[in-house]
C-alpha positions as CSV (number, residue, x, y, z in Angstrom):
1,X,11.3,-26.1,-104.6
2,X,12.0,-28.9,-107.0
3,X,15.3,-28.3,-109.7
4,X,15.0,-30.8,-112.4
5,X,18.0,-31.3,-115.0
6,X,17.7,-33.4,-118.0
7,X,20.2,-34.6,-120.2
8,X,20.8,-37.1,-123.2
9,X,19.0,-35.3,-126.3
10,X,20.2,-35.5,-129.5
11,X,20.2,-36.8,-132.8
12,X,18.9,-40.0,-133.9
13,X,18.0,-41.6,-137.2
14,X,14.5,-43.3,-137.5
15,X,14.2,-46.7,-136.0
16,X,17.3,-46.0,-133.5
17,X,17.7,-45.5,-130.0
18,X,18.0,-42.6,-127.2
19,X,17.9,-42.2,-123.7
20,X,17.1,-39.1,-121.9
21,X,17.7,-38.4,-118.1
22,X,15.9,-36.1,-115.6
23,X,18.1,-35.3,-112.4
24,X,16.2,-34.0,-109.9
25,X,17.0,-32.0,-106.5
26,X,14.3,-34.5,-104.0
27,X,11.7,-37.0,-104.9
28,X,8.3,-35.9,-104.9
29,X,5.1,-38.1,-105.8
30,X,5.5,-38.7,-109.2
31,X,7.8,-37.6,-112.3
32,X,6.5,-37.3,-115.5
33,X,7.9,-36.4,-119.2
34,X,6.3,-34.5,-121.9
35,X,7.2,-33.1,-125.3
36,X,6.3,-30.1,-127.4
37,X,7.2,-30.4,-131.1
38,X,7.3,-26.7,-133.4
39,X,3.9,-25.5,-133.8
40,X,1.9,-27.7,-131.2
41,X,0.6,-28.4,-127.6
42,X,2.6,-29.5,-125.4
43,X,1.7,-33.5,-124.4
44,X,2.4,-36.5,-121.9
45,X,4.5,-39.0,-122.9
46,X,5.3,-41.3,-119.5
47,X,4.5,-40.7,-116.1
48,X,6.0,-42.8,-113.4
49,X,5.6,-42.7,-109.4
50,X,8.6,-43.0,-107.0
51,X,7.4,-44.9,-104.6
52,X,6.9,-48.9,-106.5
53,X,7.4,-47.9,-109.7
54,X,4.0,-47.5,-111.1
55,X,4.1,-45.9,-114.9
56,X,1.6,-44.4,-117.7
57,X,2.0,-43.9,-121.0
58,X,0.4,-42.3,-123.6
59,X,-1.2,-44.4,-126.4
60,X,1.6,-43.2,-129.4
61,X,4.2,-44.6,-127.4
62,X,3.6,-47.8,-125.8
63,X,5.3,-50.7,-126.6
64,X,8.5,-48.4,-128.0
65,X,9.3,-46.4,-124.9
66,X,9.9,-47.3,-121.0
67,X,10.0,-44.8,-118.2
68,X,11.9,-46.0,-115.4
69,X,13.4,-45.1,-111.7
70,X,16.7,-45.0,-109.8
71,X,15.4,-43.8,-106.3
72,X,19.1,-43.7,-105.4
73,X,19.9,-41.2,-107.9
74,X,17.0,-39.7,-108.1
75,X,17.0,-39.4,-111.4
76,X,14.2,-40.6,-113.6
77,X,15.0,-42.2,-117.7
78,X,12.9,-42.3,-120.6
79,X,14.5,-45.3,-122.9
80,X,13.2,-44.2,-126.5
81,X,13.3,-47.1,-129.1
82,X,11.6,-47.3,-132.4
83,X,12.1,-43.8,-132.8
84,X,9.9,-42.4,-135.9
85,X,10.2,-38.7,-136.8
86,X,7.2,-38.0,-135.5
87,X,8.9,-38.4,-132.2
88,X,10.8,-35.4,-132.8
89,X,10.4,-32.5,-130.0
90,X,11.8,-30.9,-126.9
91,X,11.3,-33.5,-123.6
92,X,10.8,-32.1,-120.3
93,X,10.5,-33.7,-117.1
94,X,8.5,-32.5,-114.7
95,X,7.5,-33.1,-110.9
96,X,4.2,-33.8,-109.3
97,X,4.2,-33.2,-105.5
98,X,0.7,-34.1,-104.8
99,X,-0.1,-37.7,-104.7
100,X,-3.2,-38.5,-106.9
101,X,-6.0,-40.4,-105.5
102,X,-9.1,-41.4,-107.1
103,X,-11.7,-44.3,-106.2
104,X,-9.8,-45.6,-103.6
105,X,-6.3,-45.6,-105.8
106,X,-3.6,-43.5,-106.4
107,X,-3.2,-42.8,-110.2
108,X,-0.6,-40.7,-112.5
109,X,-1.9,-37.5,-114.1
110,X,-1.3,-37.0,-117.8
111,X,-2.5,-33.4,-117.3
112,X,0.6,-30.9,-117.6
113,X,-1.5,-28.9,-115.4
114,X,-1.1,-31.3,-112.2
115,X,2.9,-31.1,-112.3
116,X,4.1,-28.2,-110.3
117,X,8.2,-28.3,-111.2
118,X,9.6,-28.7,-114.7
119,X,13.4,-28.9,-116.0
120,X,14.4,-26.5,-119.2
121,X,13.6,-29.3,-121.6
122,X,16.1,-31.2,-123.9
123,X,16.1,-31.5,-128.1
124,X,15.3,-34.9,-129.1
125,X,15.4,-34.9,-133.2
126,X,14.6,-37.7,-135.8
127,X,15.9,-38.0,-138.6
128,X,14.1,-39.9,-141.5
């Protein structure tokens, strides 16, 4: 069993900044974040594995937000910049304990379906 804790939502006007934080009980394979705004499907946002740091992103926010690792901690961030309402939604981390591997690589799922654990989400809101 994998408990995962995030932290750091909040408000934020449109072109700022936020960071949210997903503390988690052990390291698995890979961590990932998703959000689900009112009224849709829930959706991947960043994926990164713990072993070297690999990441994925989904197309509507590269370039404006980095996942990223502290193996000590293990705790995983999302850095959120260039925020646009649109970003607004509840983030959750979640865990994926089985390594991925495809074609003679491992890979990051963006399917929600393929991560096992998730944390209880936290309120990210943009304001324009």
């Amino acid at each position: 069993q994998v408990q995962l804790v995030e932290s750091g939502g909040g408000l934020v006007q449109a072109g700022g900044s936020l960071r949210v934080s997903c503390a988690a009980s052990t390291r698995t394979y890979a961590m990932g974040w998703f959000r689900q705004a009112p009224g849709k499907e829930r959706e991947f946002v960043a994926a990164i594995v713990w072993s070297g740091g690999r990441t994925n992103y989904a197309d509507s926010v590269k370039g404006r937000f980095t996942i990223s690792r502290d193996n000590a901690k293990n705790t995983v961030y999302l850095q959120m910049n260039s925020l646009k309402p649109e970003d607004t939604a509840v983030y959750y981390c979640a865990a994926d304990s089985n390594p991925k591997y495809s074609g003679g690589s491992f890979y990051l799922s963006d399917n929600l379906s393929d991560y096992n654990y998730w944390g209880q989400g936290t309120q990210v809101t943009v304001s324009s």
